[in-house]
Phi, psi and omega in degrees: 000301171288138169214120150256155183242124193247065221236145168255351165312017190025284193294344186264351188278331193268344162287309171324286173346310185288309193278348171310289197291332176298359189246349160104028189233169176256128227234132179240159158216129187250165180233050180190159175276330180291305196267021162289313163284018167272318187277302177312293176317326194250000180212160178265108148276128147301328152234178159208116175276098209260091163322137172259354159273072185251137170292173177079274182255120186311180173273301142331322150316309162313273170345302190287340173284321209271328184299285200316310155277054166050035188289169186253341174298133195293132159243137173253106180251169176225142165199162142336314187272090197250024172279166188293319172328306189305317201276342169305302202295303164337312198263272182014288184325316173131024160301142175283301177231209176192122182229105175309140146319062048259169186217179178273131191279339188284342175292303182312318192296307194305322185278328143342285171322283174311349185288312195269014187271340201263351184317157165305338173263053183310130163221147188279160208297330175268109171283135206212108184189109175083013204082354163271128186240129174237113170265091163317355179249292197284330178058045156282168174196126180220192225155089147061034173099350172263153203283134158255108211283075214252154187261162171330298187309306175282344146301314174303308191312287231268351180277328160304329193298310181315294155304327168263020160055046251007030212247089217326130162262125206276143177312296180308347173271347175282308188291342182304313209271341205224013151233175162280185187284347190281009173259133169318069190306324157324319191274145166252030160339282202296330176283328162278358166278313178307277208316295186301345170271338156293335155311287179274008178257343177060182171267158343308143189301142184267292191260135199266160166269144152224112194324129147087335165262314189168216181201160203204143190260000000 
């Protein structure tokens, strides 16, 4: 759901970045191992596509600050070096997976994923509630057969809504989980966002407001 991209390449952290969020993930990018653990610190990712040559703090440094405080985060490391040594040595470290230099990107997007199906928050791929069907593999959606044409952002909303099995989500947790670091807490990003998925979900209405706290499916 959550992603950092952890690449000093610039153009290549921001062509990930892109097909990431075209895939339906909230995507932050950093070009160093100090603010990648800065970012890792400040926020819950679900993977981090971790170069292992990044300056300042190698990617290995990295790897080993996420083992060492018990993170829940996924690691994708990458590198330039694609021998077996390298990928041993890599998954030692405490890596999940390990994808050599250059790759194919529909391979990345697939590793990711599974990446986040193995996460601390496992949810199974068809979500089912009320006449709503949500598929997390096809990143399909439908409402009593009919198709919902949902942007990423409201495909994240409502597979969390989903997921949190009737139980309220709090805005700041939407917002933690379906934006980036670059969002406006301020801003009423989640409340336009809710009104246009409410919008596309039709009547009778699904998701209640509860004053002061969140929303619950």
């Amino acid at each position: 759901m959550r992603v950092l991209v952890a690449e000093d390449e610039e153009i290549l952290a921001e062509l990930i970045a892109t097909g990431l969020r075209r895939a339906g993930f909230a995507v932050d990018t950093v070009y160093s191992g100090d603010a990648a653990i800065a970012y890792l610190s400040l926020h819950d990712y679900d993977v981090v596509v971790l170069d292992r040559d990044l300056p300042r703090v190698h990617g290995d440094d990295v790897a080993r600050h996420l083992v060492a405080n018990g993170s829940r985060t996924r690691i994708l490391m990458l590198t330039a070096a694609g021998s077996m040594e390298d990928r041993v040595a890599g998954l030692d470290l405490g890596a999940d997976d390990y994808l050599p230099k250059p790759f194919e990107f529909p391979e990345l997007i697939s590793r990711v994923r599974a990446l986040r199906r193995r996460s601390a928050r496992p949810a199974p791929p068809l979500l089912e509630k009320a006449g709503l069907r949500l598929d997390t593999v096809r990143r399909t959606a439908d409402r009593d057969g009919r198709d919902l044409d949902l942007s990423p952002k409201e495909f994240a909303i409502l597979q969390l809504l989903l997921e949190a099995d009737g139980a309220v989500v709090s805005a700041e947790e939407l917002l933690e989980r379906a934006w980036d670091a670059h969002a406006d807490p301020f801003t009423g990003a989640v409340r336009v966002a809710m009104s246009k998925l409410r919008g596309k979900l039709g009547d009778p209405a699904l998701i209640r407001t509860v004053q002061g706290v969140g929303y619950a499916l």
